[in-house]
C-alpha positions in Angstrom: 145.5 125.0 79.6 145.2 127.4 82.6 143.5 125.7 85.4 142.2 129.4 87.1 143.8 129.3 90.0 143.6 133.0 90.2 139.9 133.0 89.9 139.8 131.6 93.4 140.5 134.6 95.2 140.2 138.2 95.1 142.9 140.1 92.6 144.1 142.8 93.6 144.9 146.1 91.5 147.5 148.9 92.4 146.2 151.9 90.4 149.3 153.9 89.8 147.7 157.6 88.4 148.3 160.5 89.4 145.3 161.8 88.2 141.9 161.5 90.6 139.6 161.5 88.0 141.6 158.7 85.9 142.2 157.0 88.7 138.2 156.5 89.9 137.1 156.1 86.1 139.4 153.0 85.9 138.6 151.3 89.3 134.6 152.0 88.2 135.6 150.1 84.9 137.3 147.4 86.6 134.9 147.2 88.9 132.1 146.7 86.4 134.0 143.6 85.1 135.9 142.4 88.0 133.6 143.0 90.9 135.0 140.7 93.5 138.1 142.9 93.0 141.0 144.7 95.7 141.4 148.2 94.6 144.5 150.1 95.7 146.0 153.5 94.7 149.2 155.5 94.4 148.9 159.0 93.0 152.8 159.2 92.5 155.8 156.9 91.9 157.3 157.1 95.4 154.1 156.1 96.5 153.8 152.8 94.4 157.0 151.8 96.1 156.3 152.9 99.6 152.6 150.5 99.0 154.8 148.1 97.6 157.1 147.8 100.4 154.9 149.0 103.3 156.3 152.0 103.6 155.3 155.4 104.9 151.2 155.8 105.2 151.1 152.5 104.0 153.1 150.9 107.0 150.7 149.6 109.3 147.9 148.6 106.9 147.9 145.3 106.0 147.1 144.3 102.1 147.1 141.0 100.5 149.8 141.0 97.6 149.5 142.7 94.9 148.8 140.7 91.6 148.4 143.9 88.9 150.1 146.9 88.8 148.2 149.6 86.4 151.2 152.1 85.9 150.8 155.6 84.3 154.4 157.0 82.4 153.6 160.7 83.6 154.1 161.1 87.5 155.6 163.2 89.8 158.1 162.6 92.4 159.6 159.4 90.6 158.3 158.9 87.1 156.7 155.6 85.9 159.5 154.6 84.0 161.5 155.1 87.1 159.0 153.1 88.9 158.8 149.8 86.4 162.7 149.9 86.5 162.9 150.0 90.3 160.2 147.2 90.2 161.6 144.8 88.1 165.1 145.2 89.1 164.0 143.6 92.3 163.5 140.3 93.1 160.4 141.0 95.0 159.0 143.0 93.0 159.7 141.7 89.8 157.2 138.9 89.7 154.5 141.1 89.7 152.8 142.3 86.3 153.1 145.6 85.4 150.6 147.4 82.5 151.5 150.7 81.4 148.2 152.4 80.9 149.1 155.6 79.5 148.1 158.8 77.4 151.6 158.6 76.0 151.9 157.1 71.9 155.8 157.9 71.8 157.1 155.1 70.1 160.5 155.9 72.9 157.6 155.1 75.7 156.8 152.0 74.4 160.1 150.6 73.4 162.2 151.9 76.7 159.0 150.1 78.9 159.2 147.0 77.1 163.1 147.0 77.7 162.8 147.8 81.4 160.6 144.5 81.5 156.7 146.1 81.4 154.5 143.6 80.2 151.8 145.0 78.6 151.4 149.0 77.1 148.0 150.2 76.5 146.9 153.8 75.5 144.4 155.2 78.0 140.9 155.3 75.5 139.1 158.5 75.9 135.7 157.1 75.5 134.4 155.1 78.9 132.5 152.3 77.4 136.0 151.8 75.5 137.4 151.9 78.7 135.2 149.4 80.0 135.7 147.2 77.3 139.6 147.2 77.7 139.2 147.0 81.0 137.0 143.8 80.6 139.7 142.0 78.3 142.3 143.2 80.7 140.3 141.9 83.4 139.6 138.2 81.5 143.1 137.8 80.1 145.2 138.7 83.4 142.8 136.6 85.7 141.3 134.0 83.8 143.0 132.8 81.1 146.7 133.3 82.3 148.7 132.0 85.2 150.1 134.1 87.6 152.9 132.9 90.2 151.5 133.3 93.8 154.5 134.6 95.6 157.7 135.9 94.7 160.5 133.7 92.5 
């Protein structure tokens, strides 16, 4: 039984999108259910690793860890497959859960981002109140019902 540890503090979200519109309609949807949330955002996959490792415009700012990344497969720069490999090939990285939250149904997508370690898929819904409610079981499963490690392994 989880004792909601995570409930304690504030979670905070990495939106990886590099759409601006996606990107606001899910923080507004994960806001609605997670309101004492950290909202952070890449729009590409070299900037999801320069957040993660406080690179770049993202080297003097100081963010508490990150505890969900919200990853979408179509990105320029480095893709999000080449993103969730990079993350969980390393060993500080690879801790951190990674959902791919995508428009993509390719069977291929799913399978090679299961094998690279991902653990969750989801299919962006087009609807917002679907997006709201996937939002809100995302939001209850990944902060209160299971445990996630505080630091890195």
């Amino acid at each position: 039984m989880s004792n909601h540890n995570n409930s304690a503090k504030k979670p905070h979200i990495l939106i990886a999108d590099d759409d601006c519109d996606d990107r606001q309609i899910i923080r507004e949807a994960l806001n609605r259910n997670i309101p004492s949330g950290l909202y952070s955002y890449a729009e590409d996959g070299e900037e999801v690793l320069d957040f993660l490792h406080h690179r770049g415009r993202f080297s003097n700012k100081k963010y508490p860890p990150v505890d969900l990344i919200l990853l979408d497969l179509n990105m320029p720069r480095k893709t999000g497959m080449e993103v969730l490999e990079i993350i969980k090939q390393e060993p500080s990285l690879k801790h951190i859960p990674v959902v791919v939250l995508t428009t993509s149904q390719e069977e291929e997508d799913i399978i090679r981002s299961y094998a690279l370690g991902v653990n969750s898929v989801m299919t962006k819904p087009i609807s917002y109140d679907s997006l709201l409610n996937a939002m809100k079981i995302l939001g209850k499963y990944w902060f209160e019902i299971v445990e996630l490690p505080t630091q890195a392994i």
